[in-house]
C-alpha positions, 0 to 999 in steps of 0.5 A: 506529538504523539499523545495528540493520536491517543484520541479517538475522536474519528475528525482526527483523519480530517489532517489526513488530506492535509498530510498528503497535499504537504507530500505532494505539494513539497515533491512537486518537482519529482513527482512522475506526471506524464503527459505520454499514456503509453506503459500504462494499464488501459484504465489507468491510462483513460484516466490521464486522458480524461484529466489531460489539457492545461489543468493536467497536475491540479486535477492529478494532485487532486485525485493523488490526495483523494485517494491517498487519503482513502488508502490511509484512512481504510488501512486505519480501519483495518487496522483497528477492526483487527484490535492490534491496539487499544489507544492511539486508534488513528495512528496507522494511518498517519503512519502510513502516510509518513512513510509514504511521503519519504517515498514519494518520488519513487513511483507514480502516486496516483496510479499506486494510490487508486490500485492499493485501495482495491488491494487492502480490499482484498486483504481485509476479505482474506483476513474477514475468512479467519474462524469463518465456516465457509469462505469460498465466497470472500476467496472469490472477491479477495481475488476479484478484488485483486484483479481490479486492483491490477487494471491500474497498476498490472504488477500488483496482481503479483501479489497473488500469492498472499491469497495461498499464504492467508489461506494457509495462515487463517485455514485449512488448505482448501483447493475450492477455495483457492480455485474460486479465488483463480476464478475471482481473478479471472472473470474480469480480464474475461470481461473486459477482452470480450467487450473490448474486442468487441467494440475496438476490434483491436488486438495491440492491446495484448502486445501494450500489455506485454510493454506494460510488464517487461518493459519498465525500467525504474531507477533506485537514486536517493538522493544525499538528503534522503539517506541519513533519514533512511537509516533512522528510518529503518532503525526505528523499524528494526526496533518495532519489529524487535518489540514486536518479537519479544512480545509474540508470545504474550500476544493472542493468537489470532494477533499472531496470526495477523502478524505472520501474514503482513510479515510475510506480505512484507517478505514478498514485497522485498523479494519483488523489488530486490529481483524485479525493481527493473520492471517496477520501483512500485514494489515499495509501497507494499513495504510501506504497508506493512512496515507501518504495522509494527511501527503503529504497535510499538508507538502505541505502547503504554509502557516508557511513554518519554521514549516512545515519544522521543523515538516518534519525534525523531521519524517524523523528524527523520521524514520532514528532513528527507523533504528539504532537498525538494524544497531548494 
């Protein structure tokens, strides 16, 4: 199954919609529609109006499938414009994908989908700054980006911080463009009120926001089927993680650096869910993000290719069983 990915023929992403329909379509039964608007960003919550009526989980699967495809197939791009591998260059995203589908249930995916496409956005300009002379402009959209992103899932925009932390990874400390990035953060909600307030003449919106923010309260439950998987799961993790370890020294620099910054994505996205989950379960997908990373790199691998292939026949199997209980 795996050297089926050593291709690089780029149709290869045509099962990616394909892959997120079997997701959806097997956790139909979990999965979070809502009718209610309410606990919603306000963009967000135009579009459940918009697709509302007899049609309302055709049109949400849909959308869910458009851009959860297009998350998987920019990341694979990123992915490979950072020359983290050489074979196997439609890998990531299919990765992604899988662990996405293990989590599904866990968050609403057509909000999270359409907000962490905005997101990888702003990491690819935070990443594009490496080596560059003068970034203050990709600081700017980075968080411009951010800011976007947040106007359909408001807790991403938590995530700040990994603008600081690339900054400090891929440059020098500079206060111009961590305030041009305060600025890119900004002008949106500035907009945005200003013509809201405009047109409505309505000031609940700040007290919906605030709901928005500390009122949600998200379960963790997995269920039987779920936690064997699980542990395979993060075995075949650690066990990425660790080849990836034994190799850092051998690998280039600005690889490193690549390597630093989603690790630490990874540790910022763990603390949110640990100490935040109450608020948002939503946290998670982040992990999936950057947990795919290390995953993509070992199975990439040339070296002891029966193992590899032995260990990939396994997540996936690992996975596919996590789904039979939202068949029954």
């Amino acid at each position: 199954m795996l050297k089926f990915f050593k291709s690089k023929n780029p149709l290869i992403v045509i099962f990616y919609p394909i892959i997120a329909f079997a997701f959806l379509y097997f956790n139909f039964k979990s999965l979070n529609f809502k009718n209610s608007t309410s606990d919603y960003p306000f963009f967000y919550k135009s579009v459940l109006i918009l697709i509302q009526g007899s049609f309302f989980k055709l049109y949400y699967i849909i959308l869910s499938v458009v851009f959860l495809s297009a998350v998987s197939f920019f990341f694979n791009q990123l992915i490979r414009n950072l020359k983290l591998i050489h074979s196997f260059q439609n890998l990531h995203g299919f990765i992604f994908l899988i662990l996405t589908g293990f989590f599904l249930p866990f968050f609403d995916v057509l909000q999270v989908s359409v907000s962490l496409l905005f997101f990888l956005i702003t990491i690819f300009l935070i990443i594009k700054s490496l080596r560059k002379g003068l970034a203050v402009f990709d600081f700017f959209n980075a968080g411009f980006s951010l800011s976007v992103a947040s106007f359909f899932w408001f807790q991403i925009i938590y995530f700040y911080p990994i603008i600081i932390i690339g900054l400090l990874i891929f440059r020098n400390l500079n206060f111009r463009e961590i305030l041009t990035s305060l600025i890119g953060l900004f002008i949106p909600y500035f907009f945005f009120f200003s013509i809201y307030f405009f047109i409505n003449s309505d000031f609940n919106i700040i007290y919906d926001t605030y709901l928005i923010i500390y009122n949600k309260n998200s379960l963790f439950q997995f269920d039987l089927h779920q936690i064997i998987p699980g542990i395979i799961l993060i075995l075949i993790l650690l066990i990425s993680s660790f080849h990836i370890l034994r190799k850092y020294r051998s690998t280039e620099s600005d690889i490193q650096d690549y390597y630093i910054f989603y690790f630490l994505l990874f540790l910022l996205a763990l603390s949110y869910l640990i100490f935040l989950y109450k608020n948002d379960f939503s946290f998670i997908i982040i992990l999936v993000l950057t947990s795919a990373v290390p995953l993509g790199v070992y199975f990439a691998e040339d070296n002891r290719p029966l193992v590899r292939e032995l260990i990939f026949d396994l997540f996936l199997l690992a996975v596919i069983f996590s789904q039979i209980g939202f068949l029954r």
